[in-house]
Structure formats: C-alpha cells, structure tokens
C-alpha positions as CSV (number, residue, x, y, z in Angstrom):
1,X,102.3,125.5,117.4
2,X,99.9,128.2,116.7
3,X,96.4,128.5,117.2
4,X,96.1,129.5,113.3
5,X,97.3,126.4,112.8
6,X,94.7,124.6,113.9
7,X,91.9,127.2,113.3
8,X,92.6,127.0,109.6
9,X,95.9,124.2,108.6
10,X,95.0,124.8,104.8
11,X,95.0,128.1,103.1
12,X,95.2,129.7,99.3
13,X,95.6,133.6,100.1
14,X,97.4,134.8,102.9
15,X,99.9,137.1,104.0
16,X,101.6,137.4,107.5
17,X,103.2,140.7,108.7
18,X,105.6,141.3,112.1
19,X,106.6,143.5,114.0
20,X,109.2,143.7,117.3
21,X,108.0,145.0,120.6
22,X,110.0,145.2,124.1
23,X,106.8,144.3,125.8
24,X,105.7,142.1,128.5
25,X,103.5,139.2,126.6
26,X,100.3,140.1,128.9
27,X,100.7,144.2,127.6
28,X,101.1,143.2,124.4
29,X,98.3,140.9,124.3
30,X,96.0,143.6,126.6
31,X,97.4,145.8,123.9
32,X,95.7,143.5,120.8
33,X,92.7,143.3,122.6
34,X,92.4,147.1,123.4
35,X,93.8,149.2,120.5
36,X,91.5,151.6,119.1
37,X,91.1,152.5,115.7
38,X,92.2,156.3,116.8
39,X,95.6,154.5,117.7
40,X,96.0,153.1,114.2
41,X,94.7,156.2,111.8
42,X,95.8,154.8,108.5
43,X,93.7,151.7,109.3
44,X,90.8,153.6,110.0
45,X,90.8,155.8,107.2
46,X,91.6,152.4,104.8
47,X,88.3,150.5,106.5
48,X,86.3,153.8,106.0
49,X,87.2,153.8,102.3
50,X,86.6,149.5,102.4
51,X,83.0,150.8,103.3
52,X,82.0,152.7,100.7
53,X,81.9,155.8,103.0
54,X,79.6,154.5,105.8
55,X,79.5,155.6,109.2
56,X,83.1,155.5,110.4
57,X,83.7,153.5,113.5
58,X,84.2,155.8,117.1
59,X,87.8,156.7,117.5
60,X,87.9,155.1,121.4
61,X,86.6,152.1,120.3
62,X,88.8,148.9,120.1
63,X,89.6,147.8,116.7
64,X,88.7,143.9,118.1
65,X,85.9,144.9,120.1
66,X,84.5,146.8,116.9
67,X,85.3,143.6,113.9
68,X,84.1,140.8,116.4
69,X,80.9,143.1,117.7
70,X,78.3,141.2,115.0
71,X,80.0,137.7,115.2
72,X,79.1,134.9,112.4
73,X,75.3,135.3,113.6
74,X,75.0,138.6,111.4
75,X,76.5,136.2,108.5
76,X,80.0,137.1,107.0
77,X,81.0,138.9,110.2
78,X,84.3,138.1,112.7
79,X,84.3,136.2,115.8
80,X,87.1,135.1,117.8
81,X,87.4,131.4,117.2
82,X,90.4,131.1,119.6
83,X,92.3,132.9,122.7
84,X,95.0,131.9,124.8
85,X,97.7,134.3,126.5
86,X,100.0,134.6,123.6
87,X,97.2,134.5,120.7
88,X,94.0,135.8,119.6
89,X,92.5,134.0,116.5
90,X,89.9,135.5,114.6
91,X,87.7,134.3,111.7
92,X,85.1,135.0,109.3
93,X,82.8,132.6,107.2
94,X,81.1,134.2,104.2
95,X,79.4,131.9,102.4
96,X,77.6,133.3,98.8
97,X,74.2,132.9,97.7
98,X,71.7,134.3,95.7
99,X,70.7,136.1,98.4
100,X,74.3,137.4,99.5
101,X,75.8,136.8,102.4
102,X,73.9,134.0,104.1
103,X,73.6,134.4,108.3
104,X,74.9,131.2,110.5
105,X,74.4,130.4,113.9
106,X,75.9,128.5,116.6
107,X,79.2,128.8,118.1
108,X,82.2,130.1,116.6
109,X,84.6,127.4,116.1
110,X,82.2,124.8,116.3
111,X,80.4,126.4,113.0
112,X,83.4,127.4,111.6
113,X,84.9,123.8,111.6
114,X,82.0,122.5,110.1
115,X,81.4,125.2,107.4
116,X,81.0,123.6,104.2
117,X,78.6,126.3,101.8
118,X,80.1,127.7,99.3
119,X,82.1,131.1,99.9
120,X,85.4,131.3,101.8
121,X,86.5,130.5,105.2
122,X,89.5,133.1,106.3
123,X,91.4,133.6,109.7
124,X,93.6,136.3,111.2
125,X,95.7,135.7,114.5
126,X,97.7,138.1,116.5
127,X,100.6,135.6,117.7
128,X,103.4,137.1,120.4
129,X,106.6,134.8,120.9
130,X,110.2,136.2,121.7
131,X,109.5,139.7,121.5
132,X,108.0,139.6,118.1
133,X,104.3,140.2,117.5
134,X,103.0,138.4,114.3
135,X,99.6,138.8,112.5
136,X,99.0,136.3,109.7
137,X,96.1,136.1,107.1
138,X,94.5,132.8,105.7
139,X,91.9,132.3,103.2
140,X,90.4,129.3,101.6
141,X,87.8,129.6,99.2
142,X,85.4,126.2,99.7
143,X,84.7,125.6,95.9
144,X,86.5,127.0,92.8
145,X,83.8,129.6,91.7
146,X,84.7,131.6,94.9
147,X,88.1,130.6,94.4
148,X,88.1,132.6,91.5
149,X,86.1,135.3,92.6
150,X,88.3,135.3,95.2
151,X,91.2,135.4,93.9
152,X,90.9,138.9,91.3
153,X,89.8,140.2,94.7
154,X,93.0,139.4,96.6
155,X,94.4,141.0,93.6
156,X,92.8,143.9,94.4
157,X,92.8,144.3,98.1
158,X,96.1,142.7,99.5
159,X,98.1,145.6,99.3
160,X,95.8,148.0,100.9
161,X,95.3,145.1,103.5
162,X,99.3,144.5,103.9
163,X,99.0,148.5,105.3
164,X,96.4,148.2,107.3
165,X,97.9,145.4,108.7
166,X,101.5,147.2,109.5
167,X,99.0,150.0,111.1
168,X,97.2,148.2,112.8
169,X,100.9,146.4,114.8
170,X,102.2,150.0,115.1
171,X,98.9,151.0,117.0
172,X,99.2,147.9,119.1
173,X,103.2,148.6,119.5
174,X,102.8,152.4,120.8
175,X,99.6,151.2,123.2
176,X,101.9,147.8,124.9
177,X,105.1,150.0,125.3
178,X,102.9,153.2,126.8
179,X,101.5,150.8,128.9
C-alpha cells in the first residue's frame, strides 16, 4: 500500500500521472529528492506564471527543497508528511479565513491528521514500484463552501497542473538515468 494511502484515504480532486524509468529505486528516489527546477523548464516557467510574476525560484535549486522550504508553519505551505525508500509524500493544508490563509503549527502529519478548519487538505506522492515512477494528486475540501470554491478552481488549473506534472517526471527521469 502507499503512503498516499494513508496520508490522505479520501479524496474529491485528483489526478495521478506515470512515467517508466530503467533506474535503480535509490536513483530514482535521490533523483525526486534532488531535481531542480532548471531540470524541468516547463514547470518552472508554469509556477512562475501560478505566481503572478514573482521572483522566480534559482534554477539549481531542488524543486522539493524549494515547495517544502516554508512548511505548514507559514500557513498553506508543503511539508513532507511521509518518506520511505520508494515514496515521498507531500501535503499542504490551507485553511480560509477572513484573514486568508491562516498559519498552523506543529508537526506535519500530526497537524495534518487533525486539520479540521475549513479550506482543503491535498497530498502529492512520488511512488517508484517496478520500474514505473508515479505522482498522484488528492484534494479534499473540508466543508462544501471550499468544496465549491474548489472545484471552479480545479477547473481551471488541472490541466496546466497535469503538465507540470509530466515535467516535472521527465526532469526526475533525465537526472535518475544520468546518474
């Protein structure tokens, strides 16, 4: 069973993208782990559009390093929520208020099990099993206002998140088989 499975069992929105790669598991995992967004252009240039234009991220840094960098603490960020040697989960919390995006604290699965505000909970895993790396996508709004809100933004984003997604296993294919 897979980590996503048990980081987040029930979902709404997802999406889940593969890709083959004649690769030991532990360079293909070092390969997840280490990819930089120089290595996967068409992701970079995707997230720099997804933010409105703001300073784009170093081309040597690692994609994970860079998403997981401000953890739930800043509120609405990534953290990884689980690793072992064929899986890296990551989520995100983003609970609404009239504030926006309201900071949490504590540790990362521990508050991500227990998050109950309204907003979403989401998770992404890199999975690698029989030569096939997989990267799913789960969402699942925590009331039905965000579920709707939500949803017309799936509507929105899911295809440009499909591509990053394929760029983002091309970037971690080239890197495992190079090295």
């Amino acid at each position: 069973m897979a980590m996503i499975d048990e980081v987040l069992p029930a979902w709404r929105h997802g999406e889940r993208h593969r890709m083959a790669i004649d690769a030991p598991r532990a360079a293909v995992m070092r390969a997840v782990e280490e990819v930089t967004w120089g290595e996967a252009p068409l992701f970079r240039g995707l997230m720099t559009l997804a933010s409105l234009g703001r300073a784009r991220p170093p081309a040597d840094a690692s994609i994970l390093d860079r998403l997981t960098a401000r953890g739930f603490a800043a509120g609405g960020g990534f953290a990884v929520v689980g690793r072992r040697p064929d899986e890296v989960v990551v989520g995100v919390l983003a609970p609404y208020s009239l504030r926006g995006i309201t900071p949490l604290e504590g540790e990362p699965l521990e508050e991500y099990a227990r998050f109950d505000r309204p907003g979403y909970r989401a998770a992404m895993n890199f999975h690698f099993a029989d030569g096939i790396l997989t990267t799913e996508t789960r969402v699942q709004p925590t009331d039905p206002r965000s579920s709707r809100i939500f949803r017309l933004y799936w509507l929105v984003v899911r295809p440009f998140s499909g591509l990053t997604r394929r760029a983002w296993l091309r970037g971690i294919q080239k890197r495992a088989l190079a090295g």
